[in-house]
N, C-alpha and C positions, 0 to 999 in steps of 0.2 A: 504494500500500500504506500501510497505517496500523497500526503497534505495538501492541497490546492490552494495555488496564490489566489490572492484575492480578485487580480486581473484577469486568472483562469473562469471564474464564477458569473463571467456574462450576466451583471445585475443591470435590472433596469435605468435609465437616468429617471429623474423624479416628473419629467416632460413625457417621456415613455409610462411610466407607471402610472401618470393620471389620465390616460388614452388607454389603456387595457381596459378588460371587461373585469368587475368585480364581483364577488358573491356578493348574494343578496341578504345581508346580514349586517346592520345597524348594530354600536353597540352604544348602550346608556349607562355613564360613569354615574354614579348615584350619589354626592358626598364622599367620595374617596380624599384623605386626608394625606397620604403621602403623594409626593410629588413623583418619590423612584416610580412607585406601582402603577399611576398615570404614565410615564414614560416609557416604561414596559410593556403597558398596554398598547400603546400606540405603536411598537415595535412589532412586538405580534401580530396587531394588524394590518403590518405596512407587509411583515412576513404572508400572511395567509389573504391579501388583498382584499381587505375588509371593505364592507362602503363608507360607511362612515361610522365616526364618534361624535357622541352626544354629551357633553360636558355640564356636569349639573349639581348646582348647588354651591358647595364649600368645596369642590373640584377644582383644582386650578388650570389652567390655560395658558398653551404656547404667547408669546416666546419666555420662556425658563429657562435657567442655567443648570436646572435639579431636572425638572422636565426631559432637558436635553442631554444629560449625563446617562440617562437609560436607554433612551427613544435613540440616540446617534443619527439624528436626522428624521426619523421615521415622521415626528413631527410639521415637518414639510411636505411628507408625500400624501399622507390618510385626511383626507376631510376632517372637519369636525367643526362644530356647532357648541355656541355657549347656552344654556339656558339656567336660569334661578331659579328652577325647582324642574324637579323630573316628573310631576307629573304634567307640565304644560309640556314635554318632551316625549312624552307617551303618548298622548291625545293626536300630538300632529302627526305623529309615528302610526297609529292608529287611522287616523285620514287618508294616509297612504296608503292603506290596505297592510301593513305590516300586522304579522301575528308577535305579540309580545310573551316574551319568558322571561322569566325570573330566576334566577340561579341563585334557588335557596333551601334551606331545609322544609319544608310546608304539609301539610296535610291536607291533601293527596300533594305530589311532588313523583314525578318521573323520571327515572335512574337513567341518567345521561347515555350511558350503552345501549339502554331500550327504546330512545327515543328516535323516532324514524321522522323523516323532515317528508312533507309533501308537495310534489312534483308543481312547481311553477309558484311555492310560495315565497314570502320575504318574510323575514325575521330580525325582529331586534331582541338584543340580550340585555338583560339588566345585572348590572353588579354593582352591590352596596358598599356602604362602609366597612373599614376592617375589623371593627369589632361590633357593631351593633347589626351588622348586615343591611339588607334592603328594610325602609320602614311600613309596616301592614300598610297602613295606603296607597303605598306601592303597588305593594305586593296584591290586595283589590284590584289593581287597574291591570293587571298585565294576565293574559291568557289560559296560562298555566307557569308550573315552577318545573324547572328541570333540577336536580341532584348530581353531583359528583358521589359514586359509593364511596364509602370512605371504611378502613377494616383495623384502624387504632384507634390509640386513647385518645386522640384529638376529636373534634368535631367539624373542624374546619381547616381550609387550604387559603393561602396566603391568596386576595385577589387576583393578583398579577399571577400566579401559578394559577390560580381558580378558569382564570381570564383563558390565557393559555390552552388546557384541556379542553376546557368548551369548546370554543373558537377551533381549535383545530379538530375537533371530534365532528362536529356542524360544517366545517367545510369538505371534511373529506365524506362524508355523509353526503353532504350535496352537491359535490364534483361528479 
């Protein structure tokens, strides 16, 4: 095996990447209070060609120096929208025909492996705060909740890892 220069990796330029086709997958930051895990998000989704981010609440927003210390740019390539509360971000989300999830623990809640995506829908993902998660009035507005199984003593995965799984479990799902 031999490591690939980075100039071997044929990446997109950010004029390139915003002319491709993207999945059909919106995601809504919920109050996310770290800057890294914004960043990372945005990374993974510049990774798995996201459509957009929805930034909301106590979320912070490009241009960041913390922002930008995770994202390496990514924050130039992935859309994203600011709004003051997620739920006026779900509603127009909603108007577009997007089916809303929730990616949280909930009763009923659908185990991310078992979740099958339907042939010509759009989706947006909601991810909450790091320790209080998404807040029930959220959690009301959006469709159903999808689940990460989880098989330790924790209950929960770092967003930005939360972020991650999903996103890419949903895209290759829907490729």
């Amino acid at each position: 095996m031999r490591k690939l220069k980075v100039t071997e990796l044929n990446r997109l330029s950010i004029a390139e990447y915003k002319a491709e086709s993207k999945l059909p997958i919106a995601v809504v930051l919920d109050n996310i209070r770290s800057l890294y895990n914004v960043g990372s998000i945005f990374r993974s989704c510049d990774a798995l060609r996201i459509e957009e981010i929805y930034l909301c609440g106590i979320t912070a927003c490009p241009p960041n120096a913390e922002i930008h210390k995770t994202a390496l740019g990514a924050e130039d390539s992935v859309s994203w929208r600011y709004f003051a509360d997620a739920a006026t971000a779900i509603n127009e989300l909603k108007n577009k025909k997007y089916t809303i999830c929730a990616v949280e623990q909930a009763d009923p809640s659908i185990m991310l492996n078992e979740w099958t995506p339907q042939a010509g829908e759009k989706y947006a993902v909601v991810f909450g705060h790091e320790v209080k998660g998404i807040a029930q009035a959220i959690v009301d507005l959006c469709d159903y909740c999808i689940e990460i199984p989880q098989f330790g003593t924790k209950h929960s995965l770092n967003v930005a890892v939360a972020a991650g799984i999903v996103l890419w479990e949903m895209g290759n799902k829907l490729r």
